[in-house]
Backbone bond lengths (Angstrom), bond angles and torsions (degrees), N, CA, C in turn:
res aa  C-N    CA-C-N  psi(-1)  N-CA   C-N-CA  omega(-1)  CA-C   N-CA-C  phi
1 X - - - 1.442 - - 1.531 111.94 -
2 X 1.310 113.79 -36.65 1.579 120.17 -167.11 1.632 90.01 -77.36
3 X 1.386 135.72 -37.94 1.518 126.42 -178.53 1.539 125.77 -72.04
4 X 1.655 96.55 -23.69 1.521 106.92 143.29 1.056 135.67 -25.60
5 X 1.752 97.78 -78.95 1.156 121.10 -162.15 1.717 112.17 -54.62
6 X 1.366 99.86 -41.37 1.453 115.77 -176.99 1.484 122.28 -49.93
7 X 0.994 107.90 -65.19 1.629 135.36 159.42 1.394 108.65 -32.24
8 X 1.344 119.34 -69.86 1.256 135.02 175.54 1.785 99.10 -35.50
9 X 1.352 92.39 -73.03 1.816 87.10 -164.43 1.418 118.24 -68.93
10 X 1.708 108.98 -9.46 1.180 115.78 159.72 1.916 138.79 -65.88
11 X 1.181 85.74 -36.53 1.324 107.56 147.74 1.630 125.06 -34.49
12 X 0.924 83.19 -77.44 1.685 123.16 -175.98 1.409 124.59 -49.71
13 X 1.449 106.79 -38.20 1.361 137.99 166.73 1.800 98.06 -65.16
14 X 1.218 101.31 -81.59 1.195 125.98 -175.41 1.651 102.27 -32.48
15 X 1.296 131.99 -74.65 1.657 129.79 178.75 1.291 110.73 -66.50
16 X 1.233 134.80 -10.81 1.362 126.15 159.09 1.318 127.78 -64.82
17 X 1.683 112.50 -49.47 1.440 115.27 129.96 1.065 169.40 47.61
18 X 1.244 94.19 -109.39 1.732 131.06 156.55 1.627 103.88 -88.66
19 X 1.210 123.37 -36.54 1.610 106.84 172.49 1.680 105.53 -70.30
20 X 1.039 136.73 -30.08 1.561 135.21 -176.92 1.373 96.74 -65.00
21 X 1.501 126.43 -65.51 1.428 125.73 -174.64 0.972 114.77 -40.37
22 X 1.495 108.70 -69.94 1.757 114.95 -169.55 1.548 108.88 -56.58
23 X 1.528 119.19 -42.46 1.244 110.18 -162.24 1.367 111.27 111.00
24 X 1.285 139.41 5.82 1.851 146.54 -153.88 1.625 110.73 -132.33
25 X 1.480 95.39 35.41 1.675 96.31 172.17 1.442 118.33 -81.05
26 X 1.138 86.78 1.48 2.070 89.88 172.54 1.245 100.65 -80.04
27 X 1.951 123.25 -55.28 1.102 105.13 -153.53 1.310 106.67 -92.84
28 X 1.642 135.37 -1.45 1.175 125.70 169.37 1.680 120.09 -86.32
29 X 1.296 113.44 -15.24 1.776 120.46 174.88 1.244 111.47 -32.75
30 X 1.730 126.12 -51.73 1.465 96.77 -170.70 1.449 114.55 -82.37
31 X 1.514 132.97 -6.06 1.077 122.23 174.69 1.273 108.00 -79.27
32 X 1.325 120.02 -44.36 1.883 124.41 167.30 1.819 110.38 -31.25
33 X 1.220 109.56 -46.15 1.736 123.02 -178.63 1.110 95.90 -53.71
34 X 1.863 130.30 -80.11 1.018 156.65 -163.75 1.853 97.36 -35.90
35 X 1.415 108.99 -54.43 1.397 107.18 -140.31 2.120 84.81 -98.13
36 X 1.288 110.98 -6.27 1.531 111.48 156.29 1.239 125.75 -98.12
37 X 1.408 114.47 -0.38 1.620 121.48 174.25 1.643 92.26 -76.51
38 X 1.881 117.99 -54.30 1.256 104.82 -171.10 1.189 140.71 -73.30
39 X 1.373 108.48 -5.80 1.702 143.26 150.82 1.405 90.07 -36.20
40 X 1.201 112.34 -94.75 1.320 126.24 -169.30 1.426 121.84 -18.74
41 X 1.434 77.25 -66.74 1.760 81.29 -165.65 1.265 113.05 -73.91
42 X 1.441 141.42 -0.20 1.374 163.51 -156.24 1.362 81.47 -119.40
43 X 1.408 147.10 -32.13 1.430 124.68 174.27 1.407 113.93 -80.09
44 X 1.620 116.58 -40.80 1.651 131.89 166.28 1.214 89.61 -34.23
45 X 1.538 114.01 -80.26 1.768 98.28 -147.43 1.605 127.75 -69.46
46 X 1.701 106.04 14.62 1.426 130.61 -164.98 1.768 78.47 -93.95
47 X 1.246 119.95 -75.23 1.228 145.64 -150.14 1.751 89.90 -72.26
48 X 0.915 141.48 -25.18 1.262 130.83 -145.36 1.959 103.79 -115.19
49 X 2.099 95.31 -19.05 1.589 112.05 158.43 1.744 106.88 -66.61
50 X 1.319 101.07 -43.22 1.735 106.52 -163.70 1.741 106.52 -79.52
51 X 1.596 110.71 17.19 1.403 120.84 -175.94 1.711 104.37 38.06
52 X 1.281 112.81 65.15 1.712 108.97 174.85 1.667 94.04 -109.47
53 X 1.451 98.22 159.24 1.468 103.07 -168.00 2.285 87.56 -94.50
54 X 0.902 100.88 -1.30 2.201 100.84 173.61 1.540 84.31 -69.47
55 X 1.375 124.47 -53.27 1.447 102.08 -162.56 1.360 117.38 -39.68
56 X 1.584 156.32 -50.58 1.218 149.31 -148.10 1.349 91.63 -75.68
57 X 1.330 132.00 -70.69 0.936 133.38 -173.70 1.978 128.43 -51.68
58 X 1.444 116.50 -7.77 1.268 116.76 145.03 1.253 116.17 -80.60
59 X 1.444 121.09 -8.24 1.599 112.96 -159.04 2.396 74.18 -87.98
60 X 0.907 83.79 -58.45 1.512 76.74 174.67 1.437 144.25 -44.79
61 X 1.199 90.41 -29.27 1.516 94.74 160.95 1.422 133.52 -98.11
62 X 2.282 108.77 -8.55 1.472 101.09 153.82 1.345 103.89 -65.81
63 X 1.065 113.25 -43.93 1.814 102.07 -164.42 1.357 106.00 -76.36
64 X 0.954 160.65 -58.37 1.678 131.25 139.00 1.762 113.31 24.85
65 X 1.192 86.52 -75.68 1.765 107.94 -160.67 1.351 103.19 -86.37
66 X 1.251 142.88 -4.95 1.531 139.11 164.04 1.572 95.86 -80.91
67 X 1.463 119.97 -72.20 1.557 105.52 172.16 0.842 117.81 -28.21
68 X 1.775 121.68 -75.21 1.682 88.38 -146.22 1.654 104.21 -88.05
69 X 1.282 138.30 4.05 1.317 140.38 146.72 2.112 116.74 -39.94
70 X 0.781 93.71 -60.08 1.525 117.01 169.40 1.536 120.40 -51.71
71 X 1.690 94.08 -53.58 1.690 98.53 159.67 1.495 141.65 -69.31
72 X 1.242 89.81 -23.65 1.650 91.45 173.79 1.645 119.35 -87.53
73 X 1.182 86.21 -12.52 1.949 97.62 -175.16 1.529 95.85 -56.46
């Protein structure tokens, strides 16, 4: 999960990035959402092993961020 996680925000880092450079953060946002919803929720189920009461509330904010990622597509 933790090599996930890494990747994930590596990712993430990485197309944020390249959307600043280029200038195309409009058209990359909903995949940016998408690929921070799974952040998220890949932190929930980190947080949610270590019985912390933050876990619900990442689960809430992937699903937050899958909608409206999803919606704008």
């Amino acid at each position: 999960m933790k090599i996930i996680r890494i990747i994930l925000a590596t990712v993430l880092v990485a197309f944020c990035s390249y959307g600043l450079v280029t200038g195309t953060t409009g058209i990359m946002l909903p995949y940016l959402l998408l690929l921070m919803g799974g952040m998220f929720l890949i932190m929930g189920v980190i947080e949610f092993q270590k019985r912390k009461p933050v876990a619900f509330t990442s689960f809430l904010v992937a699903g937050f961020s899958f909608f409206v990622g999803i919606y704008t597509i």
